[in-house]
N, C-alpha and C positions, 0 to 999 in steps of 0.2 A: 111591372116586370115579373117573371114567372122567377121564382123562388127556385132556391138553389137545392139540391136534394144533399148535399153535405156541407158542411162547411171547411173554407181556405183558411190555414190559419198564417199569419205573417210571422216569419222564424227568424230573418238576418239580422246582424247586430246590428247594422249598417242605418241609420234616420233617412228611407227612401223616404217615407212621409212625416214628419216633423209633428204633425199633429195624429198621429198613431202610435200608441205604443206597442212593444213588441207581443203583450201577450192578447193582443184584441180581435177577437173574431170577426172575419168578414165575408158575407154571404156573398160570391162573387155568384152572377146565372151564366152559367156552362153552357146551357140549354140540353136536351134530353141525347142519355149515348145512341146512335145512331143504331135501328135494330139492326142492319149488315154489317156492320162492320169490322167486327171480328166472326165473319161466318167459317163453321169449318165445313168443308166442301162438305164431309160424308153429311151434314143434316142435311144437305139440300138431295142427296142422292135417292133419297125415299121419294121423292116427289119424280124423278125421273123414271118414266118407262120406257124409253123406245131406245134407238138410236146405239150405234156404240161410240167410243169414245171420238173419234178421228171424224165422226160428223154431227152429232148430238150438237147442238139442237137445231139446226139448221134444214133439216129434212121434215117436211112433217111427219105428225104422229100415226100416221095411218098409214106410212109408210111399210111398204110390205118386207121389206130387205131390215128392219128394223125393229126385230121380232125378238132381241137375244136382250138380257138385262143390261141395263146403259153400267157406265160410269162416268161418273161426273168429269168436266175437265181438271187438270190438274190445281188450275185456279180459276176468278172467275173471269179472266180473259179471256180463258177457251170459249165462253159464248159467242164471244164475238171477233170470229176468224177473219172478217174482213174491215172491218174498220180498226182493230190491234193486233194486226199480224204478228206483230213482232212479240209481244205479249208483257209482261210486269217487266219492270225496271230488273234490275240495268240492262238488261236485252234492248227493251222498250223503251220509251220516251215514259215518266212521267205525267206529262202536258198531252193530252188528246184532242182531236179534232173534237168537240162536243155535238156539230151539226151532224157529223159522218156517224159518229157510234146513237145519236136518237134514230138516225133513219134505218140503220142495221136493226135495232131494238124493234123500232115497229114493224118491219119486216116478219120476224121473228115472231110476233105479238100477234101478227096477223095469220100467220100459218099456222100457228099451234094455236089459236081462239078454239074455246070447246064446243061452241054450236057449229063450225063448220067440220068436226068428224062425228062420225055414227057412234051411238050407244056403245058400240065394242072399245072405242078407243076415247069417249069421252075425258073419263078420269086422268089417262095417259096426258092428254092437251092438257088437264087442268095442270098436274104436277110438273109440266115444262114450264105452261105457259108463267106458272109461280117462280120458278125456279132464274126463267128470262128478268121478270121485274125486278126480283130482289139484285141479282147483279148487277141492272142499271143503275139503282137505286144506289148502290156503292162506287159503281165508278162515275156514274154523273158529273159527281161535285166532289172538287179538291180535298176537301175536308176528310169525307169519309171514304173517298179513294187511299189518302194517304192513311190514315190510321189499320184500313185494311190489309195496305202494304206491309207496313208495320207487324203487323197480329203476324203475318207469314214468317216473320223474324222472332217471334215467340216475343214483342215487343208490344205493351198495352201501354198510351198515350193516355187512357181516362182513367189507370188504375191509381191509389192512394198515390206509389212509391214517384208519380212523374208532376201527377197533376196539382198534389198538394205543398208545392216549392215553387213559384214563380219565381225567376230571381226579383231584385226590389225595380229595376227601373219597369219592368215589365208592368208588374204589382201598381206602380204609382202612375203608369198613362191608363190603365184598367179602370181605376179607382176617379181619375181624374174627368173620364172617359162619363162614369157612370152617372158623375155628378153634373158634366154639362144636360145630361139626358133629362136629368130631376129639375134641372132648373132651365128647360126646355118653356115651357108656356109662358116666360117672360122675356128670352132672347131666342128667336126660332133664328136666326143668323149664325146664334155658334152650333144648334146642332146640325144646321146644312153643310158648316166646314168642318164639324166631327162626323158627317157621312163620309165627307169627300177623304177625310184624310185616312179614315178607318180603310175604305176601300182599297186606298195607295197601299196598306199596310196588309192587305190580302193579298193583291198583286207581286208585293216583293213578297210575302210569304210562300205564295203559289212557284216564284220562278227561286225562290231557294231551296224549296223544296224539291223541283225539275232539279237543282244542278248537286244536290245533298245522295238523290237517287239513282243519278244517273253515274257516281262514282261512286257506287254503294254506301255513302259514309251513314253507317244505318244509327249513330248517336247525334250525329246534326238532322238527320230528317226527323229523328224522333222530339228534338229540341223546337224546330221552325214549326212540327205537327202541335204542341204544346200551345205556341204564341197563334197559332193560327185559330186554335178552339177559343179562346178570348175573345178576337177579334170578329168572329163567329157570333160571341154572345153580345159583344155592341151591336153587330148590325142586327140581332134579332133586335134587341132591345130599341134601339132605335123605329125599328120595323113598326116594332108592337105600341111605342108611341104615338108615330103618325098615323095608325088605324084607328085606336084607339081615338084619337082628335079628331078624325074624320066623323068615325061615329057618332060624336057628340055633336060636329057641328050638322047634320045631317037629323039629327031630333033639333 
């Protein structure tokens, strides 16, 4: 398992685990912060040439009508005018269509490619077409969607002040989670029912998060954002087991 780049420390007074004591460090894997996910637009704005705000980037780069200095959308919705009209939460949904916003993205991905404009407007396609991936790449998945949402509320989910308190039952299905994993190459039955159940535990996390966002309540989304980055690190970790054993059985 990929080693934790901080350590979690256990605080409550509370005996969640009986065989822990209070002052014992435990390297929970996070897995790595997500590079978009607290973007602030202006960094992405250098990368944009064309287009002004009300069509960027939907028009290609070589567009003639598109000759004045962009600015970025307000967030990064504005990429993608047609599959999130409606745009971030609580306007918008949360929960996106994920077929509807890949097909918009390659859209997008294919108009601004920088072999298909001239030398004049090369760099112009490159700095969109960068600017297209990095937003998919944040709203794709729950995960780094929600935390971006977040960042917009001046609210960081992976900073010390959130991520370093799990409350204890959380701390004890994490920990309990990490040990079915380790003792994985002698019962492969219980880690097929800690995929199964981990997943259930992203699903309600994804639809608490839809119903957290959709009534602004921006300290519960930041709370469900928290449990969901865990849940995150089992299924990596999970992941990276069963590859891992592939591997080997495969030499």
């Amino acid at each position: 398992m990929q080693a934790l780049p901080r350590l979690v420390r256990l605080r409550g007074r509370s005996s969640c685990c009986s065989r822990l004591s209070k002052s014992f460090l435990l390297a929970i894997p996070l897995g790595p912060r997500p590079a978009a996910t607290t973007p602030r637009l202006g960094c992405l704005s250098a990368a944009l040439h064309s287009c002004p705000r009300s069509s960027c980037p939907s028009r290609p780069v070589n567009d003639s009508s598109c000759s004045s200095p962009p600015s970025p959308p307000p967030t990064l919705y504005g990429y993608f005018p047609k599959s999130l009209p409606a745009g971030p939460p609580p306007a918008g949904p949360f929960a996106i269509d994920a077929a509807l916003l890949r097909r918009e993205f390659l859209a997008l991905q294919a108009a601004n490619h920088p072999d298909k404009h001239p030398p004049a407007h090369r760099q112009r396609a490159e700095g969109v077409s960068a600017a297209i991936n990095a937003a998919y790449r944040t709203l794709a998945t729950p995960l780094p969607r929600a935390q971006y949402l977040l960042s917009l509320r001046d609210v960081d989910v992976v900073a010390e002040d959130h991520s370093s308190r799990p409350d204890a039952n959380l701390l004890a299905t994490v920990l309990d989670a990490h040990e079915t994993i380790e003792q994985a190459s002698s019962d492969h039955a219980a880690l097929n029912d800690l995929r199964s159940q981990n997943e259930a535990r992203i699903r309600a996390s994804e639809n608490a998060l839809d119903a957290a966002f959709a009534r602004d309540d921006i300290p519960a989304a930041a709370h469900e954002a928290v449990k969901m980055r865990y849940w995150a690190s089992i299924r990596e970790a999970i992941d990276a087991w069963e590859e891992g054993r592939s591997q080997t059985m495969q030499h």
